[in-house]
Backbone as XML, in Angstrom:
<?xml version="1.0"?>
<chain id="A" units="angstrom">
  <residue number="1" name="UNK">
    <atom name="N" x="6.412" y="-11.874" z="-12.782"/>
    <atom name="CA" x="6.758" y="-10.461" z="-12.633"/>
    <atom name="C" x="7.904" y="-10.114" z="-13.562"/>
  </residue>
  <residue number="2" name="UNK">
    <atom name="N" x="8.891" y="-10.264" z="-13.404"/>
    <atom name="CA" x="9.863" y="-10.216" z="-14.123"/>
    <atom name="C" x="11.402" y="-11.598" z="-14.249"/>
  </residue>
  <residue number="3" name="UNK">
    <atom name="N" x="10.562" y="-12.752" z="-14.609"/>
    <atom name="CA" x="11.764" y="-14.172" z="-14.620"/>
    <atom name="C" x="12.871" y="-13.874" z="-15.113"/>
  </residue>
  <residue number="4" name="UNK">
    <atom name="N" x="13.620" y="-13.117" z="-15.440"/>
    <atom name="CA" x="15.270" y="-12.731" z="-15.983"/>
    <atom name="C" x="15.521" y="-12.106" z="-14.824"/>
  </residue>
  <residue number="5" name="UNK">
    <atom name="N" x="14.867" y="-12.097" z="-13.703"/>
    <atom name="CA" x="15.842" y="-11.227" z="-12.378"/>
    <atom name="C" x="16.162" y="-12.187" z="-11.666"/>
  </residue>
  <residue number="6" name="UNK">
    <atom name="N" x="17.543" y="-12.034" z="-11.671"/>
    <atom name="CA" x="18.354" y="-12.652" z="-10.077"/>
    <atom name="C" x="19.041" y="-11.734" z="-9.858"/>
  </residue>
  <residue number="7" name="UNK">
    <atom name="N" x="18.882" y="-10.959" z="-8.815"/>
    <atom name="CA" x="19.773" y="-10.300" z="-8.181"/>
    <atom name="C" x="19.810" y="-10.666" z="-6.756"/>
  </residue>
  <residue number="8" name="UNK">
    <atom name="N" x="20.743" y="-10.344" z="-6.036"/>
    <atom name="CA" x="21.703" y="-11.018" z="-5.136"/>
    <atom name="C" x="20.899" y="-9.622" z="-3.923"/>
  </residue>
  <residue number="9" name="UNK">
    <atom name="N" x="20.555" y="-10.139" z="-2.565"/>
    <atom name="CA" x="20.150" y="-8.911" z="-1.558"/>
    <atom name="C" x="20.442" y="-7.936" z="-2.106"/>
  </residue>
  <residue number="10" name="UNK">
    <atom name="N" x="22.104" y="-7.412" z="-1.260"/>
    <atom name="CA" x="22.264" y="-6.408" z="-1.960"/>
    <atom name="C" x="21.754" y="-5.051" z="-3.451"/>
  </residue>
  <residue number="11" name="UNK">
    <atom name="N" x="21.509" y="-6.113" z="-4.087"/>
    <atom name="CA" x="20.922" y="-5.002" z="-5.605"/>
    <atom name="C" x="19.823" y="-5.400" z="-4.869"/>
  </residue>
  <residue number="12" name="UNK">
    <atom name="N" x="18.824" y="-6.050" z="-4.637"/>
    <atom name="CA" x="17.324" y="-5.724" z="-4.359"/>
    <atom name="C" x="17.292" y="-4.348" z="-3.087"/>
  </residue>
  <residue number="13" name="UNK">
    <atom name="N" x="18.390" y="-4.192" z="-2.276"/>
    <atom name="CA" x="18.269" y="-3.227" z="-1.665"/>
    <atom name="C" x="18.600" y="-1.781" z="-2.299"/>
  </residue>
  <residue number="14" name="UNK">
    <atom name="N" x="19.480" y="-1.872" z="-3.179"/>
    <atom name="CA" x="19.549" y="-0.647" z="-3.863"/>
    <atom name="C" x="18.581" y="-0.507" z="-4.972"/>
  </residue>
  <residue number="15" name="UNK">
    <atom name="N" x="17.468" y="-1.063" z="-4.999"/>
    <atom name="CA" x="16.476" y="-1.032" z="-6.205"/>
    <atom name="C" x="16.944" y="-1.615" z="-7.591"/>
  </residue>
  <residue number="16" name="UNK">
    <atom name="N" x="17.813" y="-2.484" z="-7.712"/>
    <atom name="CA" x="19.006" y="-2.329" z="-9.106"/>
    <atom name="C" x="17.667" y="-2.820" z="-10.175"/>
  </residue>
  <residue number="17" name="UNK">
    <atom name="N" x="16.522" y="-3.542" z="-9.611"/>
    <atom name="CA" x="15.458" y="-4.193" z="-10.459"/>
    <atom name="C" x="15.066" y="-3.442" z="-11.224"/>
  </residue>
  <residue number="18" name="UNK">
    <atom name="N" x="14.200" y="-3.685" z="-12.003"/>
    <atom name="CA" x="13.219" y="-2.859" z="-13.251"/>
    <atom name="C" x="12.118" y="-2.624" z="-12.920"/>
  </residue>
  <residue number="19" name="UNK">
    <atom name="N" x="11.457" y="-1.374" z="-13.030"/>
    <atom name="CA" x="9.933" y="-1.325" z="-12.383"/>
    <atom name="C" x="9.771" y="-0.664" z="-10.680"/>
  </residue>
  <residue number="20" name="UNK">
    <atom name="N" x="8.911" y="-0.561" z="-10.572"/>
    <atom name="CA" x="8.546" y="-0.127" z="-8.870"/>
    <atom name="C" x="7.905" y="-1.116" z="-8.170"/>
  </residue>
  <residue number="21" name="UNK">
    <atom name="N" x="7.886" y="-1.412" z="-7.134"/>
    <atom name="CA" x="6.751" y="-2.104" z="-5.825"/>
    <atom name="C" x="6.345" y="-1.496" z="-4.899"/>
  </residue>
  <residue number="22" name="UNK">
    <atom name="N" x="5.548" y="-0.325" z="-5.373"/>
    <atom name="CA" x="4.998" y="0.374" z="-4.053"/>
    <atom name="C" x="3.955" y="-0.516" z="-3.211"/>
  </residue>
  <residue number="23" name="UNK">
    <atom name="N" x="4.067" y="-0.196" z="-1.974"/>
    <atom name="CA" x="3.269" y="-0.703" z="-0.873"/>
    <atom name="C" x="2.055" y="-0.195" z="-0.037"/>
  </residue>
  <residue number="24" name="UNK">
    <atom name="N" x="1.220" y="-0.655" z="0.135"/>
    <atom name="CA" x="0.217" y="0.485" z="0.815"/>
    <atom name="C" x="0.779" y="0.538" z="2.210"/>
  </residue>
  <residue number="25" name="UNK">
    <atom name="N" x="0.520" y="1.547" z="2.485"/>
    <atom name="CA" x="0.943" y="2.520" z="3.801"/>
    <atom name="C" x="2.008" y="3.439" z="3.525"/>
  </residue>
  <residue number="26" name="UNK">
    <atom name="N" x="3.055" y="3.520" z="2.343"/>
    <atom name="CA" x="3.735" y="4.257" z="1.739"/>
    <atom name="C" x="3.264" y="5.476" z="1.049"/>
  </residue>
  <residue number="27" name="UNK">
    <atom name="N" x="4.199" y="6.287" z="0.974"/>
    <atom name="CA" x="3.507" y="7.729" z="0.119"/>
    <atom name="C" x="2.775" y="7.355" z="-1.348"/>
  </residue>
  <residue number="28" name="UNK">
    <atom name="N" x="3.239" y="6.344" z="-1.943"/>
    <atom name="CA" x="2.690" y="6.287" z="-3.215"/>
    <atom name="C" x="0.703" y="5.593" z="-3.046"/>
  </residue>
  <residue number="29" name="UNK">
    <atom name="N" x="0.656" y="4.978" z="-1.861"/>
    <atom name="CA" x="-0.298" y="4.608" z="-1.800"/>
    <atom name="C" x="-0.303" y="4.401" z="0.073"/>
  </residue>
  <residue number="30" name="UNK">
    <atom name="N" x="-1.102" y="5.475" z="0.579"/>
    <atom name="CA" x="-0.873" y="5.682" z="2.014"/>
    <atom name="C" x="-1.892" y="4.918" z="2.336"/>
  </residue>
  <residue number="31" name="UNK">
    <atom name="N" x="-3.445" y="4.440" z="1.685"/>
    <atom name="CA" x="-4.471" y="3.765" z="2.770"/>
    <atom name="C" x="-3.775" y="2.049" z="2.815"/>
  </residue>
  <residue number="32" name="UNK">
    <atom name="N" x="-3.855" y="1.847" z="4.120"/>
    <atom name="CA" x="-3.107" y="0.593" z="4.626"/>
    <atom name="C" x="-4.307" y="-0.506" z="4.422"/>
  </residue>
  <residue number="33" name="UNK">
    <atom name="N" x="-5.619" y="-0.047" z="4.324"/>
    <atom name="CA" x="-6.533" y="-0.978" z="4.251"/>
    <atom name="C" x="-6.426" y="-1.823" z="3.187"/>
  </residue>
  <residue number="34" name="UNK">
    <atom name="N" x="-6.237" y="-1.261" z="1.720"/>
    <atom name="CA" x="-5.982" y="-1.540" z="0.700"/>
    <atom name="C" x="-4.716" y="-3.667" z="1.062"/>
  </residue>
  <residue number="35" name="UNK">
    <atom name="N" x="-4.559" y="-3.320" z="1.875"/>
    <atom name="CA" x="-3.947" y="-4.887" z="2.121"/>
    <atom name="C" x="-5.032" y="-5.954" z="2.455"/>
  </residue>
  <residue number="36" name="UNK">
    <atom name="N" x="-6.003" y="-5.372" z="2.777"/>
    <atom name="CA" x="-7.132" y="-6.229" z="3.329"/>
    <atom name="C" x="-7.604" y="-6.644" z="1.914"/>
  </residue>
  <residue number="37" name="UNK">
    <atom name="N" x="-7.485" y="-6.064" z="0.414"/>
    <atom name="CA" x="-8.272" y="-6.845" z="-0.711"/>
    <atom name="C" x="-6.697" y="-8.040" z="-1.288"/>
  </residue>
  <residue number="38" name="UNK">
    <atom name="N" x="-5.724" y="-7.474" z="-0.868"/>
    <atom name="CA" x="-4.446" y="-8.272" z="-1.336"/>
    <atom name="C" x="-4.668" y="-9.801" z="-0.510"/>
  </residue>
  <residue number="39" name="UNK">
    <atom name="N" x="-5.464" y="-9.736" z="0.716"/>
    <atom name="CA" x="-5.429" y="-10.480" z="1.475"/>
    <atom name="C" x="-6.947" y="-11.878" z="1.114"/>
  </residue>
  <residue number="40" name="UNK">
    <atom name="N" x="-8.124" y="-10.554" z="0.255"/>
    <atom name="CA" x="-8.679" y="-11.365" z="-0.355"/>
    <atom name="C" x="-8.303" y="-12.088" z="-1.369"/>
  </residue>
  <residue number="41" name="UNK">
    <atom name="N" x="-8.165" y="-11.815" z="-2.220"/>
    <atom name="CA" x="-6.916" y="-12.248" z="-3.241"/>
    <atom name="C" x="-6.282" y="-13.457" z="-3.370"/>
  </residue>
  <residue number="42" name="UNK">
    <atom name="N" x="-5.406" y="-13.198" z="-2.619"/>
    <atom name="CA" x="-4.286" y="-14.097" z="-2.720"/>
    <atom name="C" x="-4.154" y="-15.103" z="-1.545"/>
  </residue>
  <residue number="43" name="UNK">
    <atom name="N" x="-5.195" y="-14.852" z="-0.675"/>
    <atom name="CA" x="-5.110" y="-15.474" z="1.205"/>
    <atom name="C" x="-3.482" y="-16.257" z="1.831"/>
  </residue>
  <residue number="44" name="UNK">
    <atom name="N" x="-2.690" y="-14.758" z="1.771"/>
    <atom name="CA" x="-1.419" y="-15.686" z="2.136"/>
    <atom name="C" x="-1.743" y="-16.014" z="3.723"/>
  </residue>
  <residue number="45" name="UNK">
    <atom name="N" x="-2.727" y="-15.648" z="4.694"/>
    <atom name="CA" x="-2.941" y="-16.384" z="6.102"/>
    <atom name="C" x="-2.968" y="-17.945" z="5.389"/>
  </residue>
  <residue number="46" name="UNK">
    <atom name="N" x="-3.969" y="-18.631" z="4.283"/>
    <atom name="CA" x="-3.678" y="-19.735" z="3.983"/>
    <atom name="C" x="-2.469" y="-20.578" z="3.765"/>
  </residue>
  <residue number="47" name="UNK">
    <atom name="N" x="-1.866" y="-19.846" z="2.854"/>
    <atom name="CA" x="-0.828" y="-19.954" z="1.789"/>
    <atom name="C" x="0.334" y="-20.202" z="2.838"/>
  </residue>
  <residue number="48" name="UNK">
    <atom name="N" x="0.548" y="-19.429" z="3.682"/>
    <atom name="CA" x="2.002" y="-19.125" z="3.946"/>
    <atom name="C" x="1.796" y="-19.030" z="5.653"/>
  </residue>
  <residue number="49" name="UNK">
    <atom name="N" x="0.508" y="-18.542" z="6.001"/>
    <atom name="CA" x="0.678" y="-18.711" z="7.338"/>
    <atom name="C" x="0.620" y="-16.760" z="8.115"/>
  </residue>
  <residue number="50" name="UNK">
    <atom name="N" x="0.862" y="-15.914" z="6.955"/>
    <atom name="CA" x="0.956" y="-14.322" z="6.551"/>
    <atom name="C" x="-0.370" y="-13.923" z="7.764"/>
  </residue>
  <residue number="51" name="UNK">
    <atom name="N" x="-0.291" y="-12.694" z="8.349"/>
    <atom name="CA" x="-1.516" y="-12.736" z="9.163"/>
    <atom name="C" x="-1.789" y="-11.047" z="8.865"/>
  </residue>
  <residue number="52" name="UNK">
    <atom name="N" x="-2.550" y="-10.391" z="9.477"/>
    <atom name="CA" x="-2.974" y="-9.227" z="9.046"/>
    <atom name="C" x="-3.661" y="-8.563" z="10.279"/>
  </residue>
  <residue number="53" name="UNK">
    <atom name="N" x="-3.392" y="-8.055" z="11.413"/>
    <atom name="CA" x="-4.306" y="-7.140" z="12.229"/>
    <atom name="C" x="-4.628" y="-6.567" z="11.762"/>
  </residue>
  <residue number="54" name="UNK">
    <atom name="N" x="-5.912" y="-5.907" z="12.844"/>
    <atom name="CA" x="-6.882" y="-5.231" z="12.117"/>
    <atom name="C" x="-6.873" y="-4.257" z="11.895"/>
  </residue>
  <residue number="55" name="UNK">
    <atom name="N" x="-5.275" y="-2.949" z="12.564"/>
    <atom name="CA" x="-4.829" y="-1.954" z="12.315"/>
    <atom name="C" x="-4.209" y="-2.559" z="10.626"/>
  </residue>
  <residue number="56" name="UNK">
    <atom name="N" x="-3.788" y="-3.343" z="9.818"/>
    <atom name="CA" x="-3.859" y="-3.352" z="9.107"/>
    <atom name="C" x="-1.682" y="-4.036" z="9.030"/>
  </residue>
  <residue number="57" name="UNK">
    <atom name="N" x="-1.196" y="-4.110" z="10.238"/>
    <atom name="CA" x="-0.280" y="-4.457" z="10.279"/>
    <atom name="C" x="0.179" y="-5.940" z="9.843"/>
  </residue>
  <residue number="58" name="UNK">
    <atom name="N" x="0.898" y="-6.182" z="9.029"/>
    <atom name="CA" x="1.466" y="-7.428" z="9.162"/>
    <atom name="C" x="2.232" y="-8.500" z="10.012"/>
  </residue>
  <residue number="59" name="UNK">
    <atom name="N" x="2.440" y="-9.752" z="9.985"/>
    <atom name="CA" x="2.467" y="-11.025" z="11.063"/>
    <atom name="C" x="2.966" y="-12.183" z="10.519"/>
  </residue>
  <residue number="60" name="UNK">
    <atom name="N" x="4.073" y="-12.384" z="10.169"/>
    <atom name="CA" x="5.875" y="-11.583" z="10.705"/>
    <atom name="C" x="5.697" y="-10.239" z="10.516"/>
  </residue>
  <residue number="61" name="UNK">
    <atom name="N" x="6.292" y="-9.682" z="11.312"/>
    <atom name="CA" x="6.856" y="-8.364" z="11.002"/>
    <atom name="C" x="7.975" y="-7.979" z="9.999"/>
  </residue>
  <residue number="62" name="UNK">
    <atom name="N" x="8.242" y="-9.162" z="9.671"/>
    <atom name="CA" x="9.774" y="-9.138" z="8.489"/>
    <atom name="C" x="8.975" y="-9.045" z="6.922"/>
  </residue>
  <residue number="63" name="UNK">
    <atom name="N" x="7.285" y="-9.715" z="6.968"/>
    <atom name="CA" x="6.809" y="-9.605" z="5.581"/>
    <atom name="C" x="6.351" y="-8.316" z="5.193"/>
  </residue>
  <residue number="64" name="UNK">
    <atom name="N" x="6.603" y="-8.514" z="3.423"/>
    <atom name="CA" x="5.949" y="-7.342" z="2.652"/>
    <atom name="C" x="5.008" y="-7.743" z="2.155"/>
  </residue>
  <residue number="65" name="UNK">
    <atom name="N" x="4.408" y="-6.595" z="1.177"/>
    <atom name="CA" x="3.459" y="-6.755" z="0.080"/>
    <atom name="C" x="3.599" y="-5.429" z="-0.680"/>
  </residue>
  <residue number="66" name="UNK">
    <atom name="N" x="3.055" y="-5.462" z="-1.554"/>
    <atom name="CA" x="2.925" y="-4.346" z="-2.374"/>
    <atom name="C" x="2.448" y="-4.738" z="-4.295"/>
  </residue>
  <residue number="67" name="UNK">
    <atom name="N" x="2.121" y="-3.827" z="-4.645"/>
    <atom name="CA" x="2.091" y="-4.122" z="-5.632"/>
    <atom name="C" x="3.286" y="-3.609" z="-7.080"/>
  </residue>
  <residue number="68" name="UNK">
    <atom name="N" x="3.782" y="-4.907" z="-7.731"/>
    <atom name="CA" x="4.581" y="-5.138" z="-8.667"/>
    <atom name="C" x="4.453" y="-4.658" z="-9.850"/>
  </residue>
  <residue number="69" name="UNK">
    <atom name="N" x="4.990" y="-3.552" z="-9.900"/>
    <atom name="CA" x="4.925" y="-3.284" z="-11.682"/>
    <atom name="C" x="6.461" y="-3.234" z="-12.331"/>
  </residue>
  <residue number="70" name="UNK">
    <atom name="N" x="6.605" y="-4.112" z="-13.345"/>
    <atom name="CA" x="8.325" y="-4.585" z="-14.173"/>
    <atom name="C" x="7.986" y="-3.354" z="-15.382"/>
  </residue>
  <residue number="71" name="UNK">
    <atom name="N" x="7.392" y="-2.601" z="-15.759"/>
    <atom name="CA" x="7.688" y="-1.880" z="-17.078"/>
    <atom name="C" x="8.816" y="-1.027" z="-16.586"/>
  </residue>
  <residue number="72" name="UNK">
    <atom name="N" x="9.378" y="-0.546" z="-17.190"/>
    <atom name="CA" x="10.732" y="0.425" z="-17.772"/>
    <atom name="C" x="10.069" y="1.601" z="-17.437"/>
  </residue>
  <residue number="73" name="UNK">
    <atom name="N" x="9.326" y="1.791" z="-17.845"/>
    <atom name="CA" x="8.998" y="3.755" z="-17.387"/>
    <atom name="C" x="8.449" y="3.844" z="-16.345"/>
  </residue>
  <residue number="74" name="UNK">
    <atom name="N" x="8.274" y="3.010" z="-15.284"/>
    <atom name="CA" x="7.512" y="2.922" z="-14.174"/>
    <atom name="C" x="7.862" y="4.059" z="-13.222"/>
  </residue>
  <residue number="75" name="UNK">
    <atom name="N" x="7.535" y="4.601" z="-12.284"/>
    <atom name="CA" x="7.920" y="5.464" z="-11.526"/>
    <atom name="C" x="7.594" y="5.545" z="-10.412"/>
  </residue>
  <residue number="76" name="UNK">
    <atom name="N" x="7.952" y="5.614" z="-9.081"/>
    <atom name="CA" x="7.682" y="5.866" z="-7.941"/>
    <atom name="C" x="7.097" y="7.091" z="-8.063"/>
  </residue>
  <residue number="77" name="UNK">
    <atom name="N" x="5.543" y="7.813" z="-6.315"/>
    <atom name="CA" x="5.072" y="8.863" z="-6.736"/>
    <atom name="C" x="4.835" y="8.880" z="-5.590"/>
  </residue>
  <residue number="78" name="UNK">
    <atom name="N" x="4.669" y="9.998" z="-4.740"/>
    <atom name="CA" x="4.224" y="10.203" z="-3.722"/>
    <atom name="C" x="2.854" y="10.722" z="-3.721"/>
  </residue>
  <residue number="79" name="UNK">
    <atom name="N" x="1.494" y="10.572" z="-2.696"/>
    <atom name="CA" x="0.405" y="10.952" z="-2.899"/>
    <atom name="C" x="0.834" y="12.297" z="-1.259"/>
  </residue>
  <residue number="80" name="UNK">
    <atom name="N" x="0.306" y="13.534" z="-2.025"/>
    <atom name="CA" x="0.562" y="14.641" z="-1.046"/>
    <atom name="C" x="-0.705" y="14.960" z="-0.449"/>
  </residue>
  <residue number="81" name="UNK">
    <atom name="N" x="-0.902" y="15.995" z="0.703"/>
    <atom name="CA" x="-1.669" y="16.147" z="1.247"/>
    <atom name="C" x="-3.216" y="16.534" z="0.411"/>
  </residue>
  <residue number="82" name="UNK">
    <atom name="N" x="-4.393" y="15.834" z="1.033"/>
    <atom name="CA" x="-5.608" y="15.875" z="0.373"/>
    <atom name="C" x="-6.722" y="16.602" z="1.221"/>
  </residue>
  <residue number="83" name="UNK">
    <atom name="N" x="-7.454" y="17.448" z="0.238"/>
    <atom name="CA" x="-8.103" y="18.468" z="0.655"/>
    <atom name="C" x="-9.624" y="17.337" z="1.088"/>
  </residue>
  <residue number="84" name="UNK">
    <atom name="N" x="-10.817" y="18.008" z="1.824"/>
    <atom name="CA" x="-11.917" y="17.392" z="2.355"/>
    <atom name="C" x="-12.832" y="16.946" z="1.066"/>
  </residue>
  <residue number="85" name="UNK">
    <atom name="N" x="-12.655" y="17.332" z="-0.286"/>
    <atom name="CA" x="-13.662" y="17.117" z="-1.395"/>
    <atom name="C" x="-13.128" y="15.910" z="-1.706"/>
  </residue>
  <residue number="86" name="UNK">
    <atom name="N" x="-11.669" y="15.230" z="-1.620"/>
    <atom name="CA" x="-10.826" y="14.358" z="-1.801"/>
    <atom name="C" x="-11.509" y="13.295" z="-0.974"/>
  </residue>
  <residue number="87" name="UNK">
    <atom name="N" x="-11.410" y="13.908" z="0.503"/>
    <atom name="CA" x="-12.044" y="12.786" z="1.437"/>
    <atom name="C" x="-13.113" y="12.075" z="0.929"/>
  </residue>
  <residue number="88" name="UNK">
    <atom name="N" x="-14.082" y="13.321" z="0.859"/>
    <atom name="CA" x="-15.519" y="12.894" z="0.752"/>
    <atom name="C" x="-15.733" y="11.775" z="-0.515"/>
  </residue>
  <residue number="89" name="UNK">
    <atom name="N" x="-14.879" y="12.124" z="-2.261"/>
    <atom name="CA" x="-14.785" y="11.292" z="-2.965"/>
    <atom name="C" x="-14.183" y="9.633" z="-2.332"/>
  </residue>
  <residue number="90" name="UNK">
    <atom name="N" x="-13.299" y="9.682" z="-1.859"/>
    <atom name="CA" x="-12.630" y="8.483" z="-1.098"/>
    <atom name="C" x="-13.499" y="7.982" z="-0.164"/>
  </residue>
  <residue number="91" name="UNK">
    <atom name="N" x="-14.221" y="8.583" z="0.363"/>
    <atom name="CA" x="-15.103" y="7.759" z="1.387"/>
    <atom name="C" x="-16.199" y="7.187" z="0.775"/>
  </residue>
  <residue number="92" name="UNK">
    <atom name="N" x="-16.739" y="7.968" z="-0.568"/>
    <atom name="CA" x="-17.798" y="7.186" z="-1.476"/>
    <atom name="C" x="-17.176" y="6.148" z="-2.123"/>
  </residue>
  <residue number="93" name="UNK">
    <atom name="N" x="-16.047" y="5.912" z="-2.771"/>
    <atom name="CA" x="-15.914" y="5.083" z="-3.277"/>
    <atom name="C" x="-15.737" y="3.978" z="-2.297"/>
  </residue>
  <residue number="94" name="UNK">
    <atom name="N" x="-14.926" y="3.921" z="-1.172"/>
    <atom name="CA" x="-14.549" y="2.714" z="-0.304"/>
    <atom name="C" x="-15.843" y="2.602" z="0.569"/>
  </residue>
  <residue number="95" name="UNK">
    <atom name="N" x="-17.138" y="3.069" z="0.282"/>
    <atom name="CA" x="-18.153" y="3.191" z="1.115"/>
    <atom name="C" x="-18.237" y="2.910" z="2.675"/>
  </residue>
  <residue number="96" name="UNK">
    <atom name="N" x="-17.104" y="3.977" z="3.078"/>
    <atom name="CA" x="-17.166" y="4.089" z="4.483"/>
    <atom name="C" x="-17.646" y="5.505" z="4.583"/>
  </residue>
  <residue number="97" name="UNK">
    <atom name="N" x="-17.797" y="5.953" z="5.848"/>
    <atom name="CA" x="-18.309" y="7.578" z="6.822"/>
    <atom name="C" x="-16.617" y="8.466" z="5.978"/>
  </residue>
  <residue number="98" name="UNK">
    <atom name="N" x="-17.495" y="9.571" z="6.957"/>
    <atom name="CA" x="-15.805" y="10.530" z="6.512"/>
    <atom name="C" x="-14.800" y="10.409" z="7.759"/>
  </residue>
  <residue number="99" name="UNK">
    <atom name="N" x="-16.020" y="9.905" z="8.819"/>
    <atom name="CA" x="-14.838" y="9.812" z="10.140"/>
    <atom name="C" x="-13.982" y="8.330" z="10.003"/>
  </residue>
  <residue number="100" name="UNK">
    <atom name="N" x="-14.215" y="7.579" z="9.213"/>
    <atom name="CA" x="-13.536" y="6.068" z="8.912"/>
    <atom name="C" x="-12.607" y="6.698" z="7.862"/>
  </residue>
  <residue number="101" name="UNK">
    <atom name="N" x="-12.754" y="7.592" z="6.944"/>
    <atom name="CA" x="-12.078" y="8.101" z="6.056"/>
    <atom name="C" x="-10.601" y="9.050" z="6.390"/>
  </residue>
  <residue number="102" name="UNK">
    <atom name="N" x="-11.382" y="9.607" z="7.545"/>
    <atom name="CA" x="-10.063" y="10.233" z="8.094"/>
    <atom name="C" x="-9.662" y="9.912" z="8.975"/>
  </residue>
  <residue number="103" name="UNK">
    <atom name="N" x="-9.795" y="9.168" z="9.428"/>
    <atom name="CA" x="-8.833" y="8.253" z="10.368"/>
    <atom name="C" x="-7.853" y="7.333" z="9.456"/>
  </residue>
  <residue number="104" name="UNK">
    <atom name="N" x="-8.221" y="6.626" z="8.239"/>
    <atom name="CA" x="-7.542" y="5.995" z="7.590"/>
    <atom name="C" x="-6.282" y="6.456" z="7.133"/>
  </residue>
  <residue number="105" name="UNK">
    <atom name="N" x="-6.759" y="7.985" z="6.791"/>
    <atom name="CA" x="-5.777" y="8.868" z="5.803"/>
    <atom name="C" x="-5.428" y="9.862" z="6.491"/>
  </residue>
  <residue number="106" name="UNK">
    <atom name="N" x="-5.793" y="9.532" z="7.964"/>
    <atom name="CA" x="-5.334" y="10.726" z="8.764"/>
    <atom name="C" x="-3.833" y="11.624" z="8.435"/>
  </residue>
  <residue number="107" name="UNK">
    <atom name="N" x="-2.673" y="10.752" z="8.331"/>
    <atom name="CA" x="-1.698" y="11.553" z="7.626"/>
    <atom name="C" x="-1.153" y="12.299" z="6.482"/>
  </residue>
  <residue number="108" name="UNK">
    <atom name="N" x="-2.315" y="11.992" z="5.448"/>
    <atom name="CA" x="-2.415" y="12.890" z="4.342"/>
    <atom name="C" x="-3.451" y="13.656" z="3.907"/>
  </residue>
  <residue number="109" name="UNK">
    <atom name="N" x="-4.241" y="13.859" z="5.452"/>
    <atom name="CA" x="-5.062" y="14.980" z="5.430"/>
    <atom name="C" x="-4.289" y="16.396" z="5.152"/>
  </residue>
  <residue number="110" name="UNK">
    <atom name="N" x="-4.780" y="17.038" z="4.689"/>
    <atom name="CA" x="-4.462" y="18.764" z="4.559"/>
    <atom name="C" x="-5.689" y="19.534" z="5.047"/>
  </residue>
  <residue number="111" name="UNK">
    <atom name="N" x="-5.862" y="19.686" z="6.052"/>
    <atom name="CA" x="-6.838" y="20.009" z="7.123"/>
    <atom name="C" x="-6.734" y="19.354" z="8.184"/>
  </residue>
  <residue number="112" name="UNK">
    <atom name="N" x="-7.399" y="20.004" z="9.193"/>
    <atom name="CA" x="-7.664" y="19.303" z="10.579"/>
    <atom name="C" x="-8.873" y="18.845" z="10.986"/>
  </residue>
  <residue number="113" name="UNK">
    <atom name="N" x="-9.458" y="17.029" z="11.037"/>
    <atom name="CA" x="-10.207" y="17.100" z="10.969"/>
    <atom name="C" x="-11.091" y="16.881" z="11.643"/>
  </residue>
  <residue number="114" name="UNK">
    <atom name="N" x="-10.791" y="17.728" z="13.276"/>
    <atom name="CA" x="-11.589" y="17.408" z="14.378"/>
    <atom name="C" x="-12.666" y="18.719" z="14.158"/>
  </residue>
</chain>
């Protein structure tokens, strides 16, 4: 990722690093499922012992994930509320229903979608 970083807690808590690590379930990337391909991936349940319910929560509760980007112009972004044509694209691509779709993304719906 980036081998010239040592920084000490502290600067990792104030971001002092280079680059972003957004996480899914965060504004930059709100579907939490998206941990379930990190999980294909990399199988830290193997690796490390890392576990994953099926709400999509992690096991410690102290672990992260996210994905690492070190470039310099990188930027944090928030994804804002998404209209139903949004859904419907998102539900084709992750080939689930629209009711699996909005339940996923239930909080960045912009509609109501009972």
């Amino acid at each position: 990722y980036a081998p010239n970083e040592n920084y000490a807690n502290d600067e990792l808590i104030k971001e002092a690093y280079r680059g972003v690590r957004p996480a899914p379930g965060y504004p930059a990337c709100p579907d939490h499922t998206e941990k379930g391909i990190m999980w294909e991936l990399l199988k830290p349940d193997e690796a490390i012992g890392l576990k994953l319910t099926e709400s999509f929560a992690m096991y410690p509760t102290a672990a992260v994930s996210g994905w690492y980007f070190a470039h310099p112009q990188s930027q944090y972004l928030g994804v804002g509320k998404i209209g139903r044509d949004q859904v419907d694209d998102y539900a084709k691509r992750k080939g689930w229903t629209i009711a699996e779709t909005e339940r996923w993304l239930a909080p960045i719906l912009g509609y109501d979608a009972d």
